[in-house]
C-alpha positions in Angstrom: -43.2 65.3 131.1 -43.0 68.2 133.2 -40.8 66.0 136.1 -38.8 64.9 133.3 -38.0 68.6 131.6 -37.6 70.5 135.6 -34.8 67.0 136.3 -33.1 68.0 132.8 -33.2 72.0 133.7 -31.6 71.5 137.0 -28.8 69.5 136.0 -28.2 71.6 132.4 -25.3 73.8 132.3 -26.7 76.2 130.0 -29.5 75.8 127.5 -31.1 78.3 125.1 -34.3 79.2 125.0 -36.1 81.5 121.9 -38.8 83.4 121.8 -40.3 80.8 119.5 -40.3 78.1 121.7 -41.1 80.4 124.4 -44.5 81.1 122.5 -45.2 77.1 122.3 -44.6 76.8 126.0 -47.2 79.2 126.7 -50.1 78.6 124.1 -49.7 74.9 125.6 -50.0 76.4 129.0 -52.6 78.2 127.9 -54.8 75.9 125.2 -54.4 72.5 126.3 -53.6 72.9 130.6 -55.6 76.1 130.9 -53.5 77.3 133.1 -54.2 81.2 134.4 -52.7 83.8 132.1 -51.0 85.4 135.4 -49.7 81.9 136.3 -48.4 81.5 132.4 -46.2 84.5 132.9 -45.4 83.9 135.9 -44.1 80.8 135.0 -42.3 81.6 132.0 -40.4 84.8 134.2 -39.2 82.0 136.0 -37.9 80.2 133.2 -36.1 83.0 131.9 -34.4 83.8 135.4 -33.2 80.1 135.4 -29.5 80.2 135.5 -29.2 77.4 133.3 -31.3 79.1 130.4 -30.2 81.8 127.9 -32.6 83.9 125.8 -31.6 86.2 122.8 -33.0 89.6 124.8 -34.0 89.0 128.3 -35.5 92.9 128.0 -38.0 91.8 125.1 -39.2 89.1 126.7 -40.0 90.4 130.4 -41.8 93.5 128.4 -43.9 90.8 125.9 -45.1 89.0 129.2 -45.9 91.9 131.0 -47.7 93.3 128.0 -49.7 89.8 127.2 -50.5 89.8 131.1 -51.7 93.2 132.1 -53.2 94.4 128.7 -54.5 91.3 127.8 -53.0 90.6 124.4 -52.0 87.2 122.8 -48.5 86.6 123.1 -47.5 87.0 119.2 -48.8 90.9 119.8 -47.3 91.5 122.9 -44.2 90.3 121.3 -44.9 93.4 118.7 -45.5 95.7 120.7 -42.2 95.2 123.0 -40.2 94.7 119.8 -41.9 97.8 118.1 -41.1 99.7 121.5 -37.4 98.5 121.9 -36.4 99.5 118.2 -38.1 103.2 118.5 -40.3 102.3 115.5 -43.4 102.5 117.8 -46.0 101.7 114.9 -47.7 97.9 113.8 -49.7 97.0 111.1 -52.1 95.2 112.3 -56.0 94.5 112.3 -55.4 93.4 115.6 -57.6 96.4 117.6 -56.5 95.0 120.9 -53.2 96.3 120.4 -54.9 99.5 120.4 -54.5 99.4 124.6 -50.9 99.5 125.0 -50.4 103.2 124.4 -46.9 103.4 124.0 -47.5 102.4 120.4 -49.4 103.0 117.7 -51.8 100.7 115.4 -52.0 101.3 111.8 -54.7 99.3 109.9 -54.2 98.6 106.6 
């Protein structure tokens, strides 16, 4: 599969890619290949610099990955911690308590 998706990438004139399917790529990555978590992101950096590939906000993204690689969190919270950082809102709701290492925001439980 993976010859056949990097053969469709390199001929593709532009594809999108969301931040769903994004997530899917890497808890594959993750769960089923055990791949590294520095190689996941590394990986999916790549993806998002692909010429051929479009994403909603590049910004988001590269934040989320560098949130769910060097503090550790699943992708869904990094995700909410970038996206709570890039509006200003700066707070989640969460029981989550490893959000509680990314200082730039705050965790409220309920």
């Amino acid at each position: 599969m993976a010859s056949r998706a990097t053969a469709a990438l390199a001929v593709a004139e532009q594809l999108f890619l969301s931040d769903l399917v994004l997530a899917e790529c890497m808890y594959v990555l993750e769960s089923f290949y055990e791949v590294e978590r520095t190689r996941v992101a590394e990986l999916m950096r790549a993806a998002i610099a692909l010429p051929s590939v479009a994403v909603l906000d590049s910004q988001t993204l590269l934040r989320s990955l560098e949130v769910y690689e060097t503090e550790r969190l699943d992708f869904a919270d990094a995700y909410l911690v970038a996206c709570a950082e890039a509006t200003g809102v700066g707070a989640i709701l969460s029981f989550d308590r490893s959000i509680d290492r990314v200082k730039t925001v705050s965790r409220i439980e309920p």
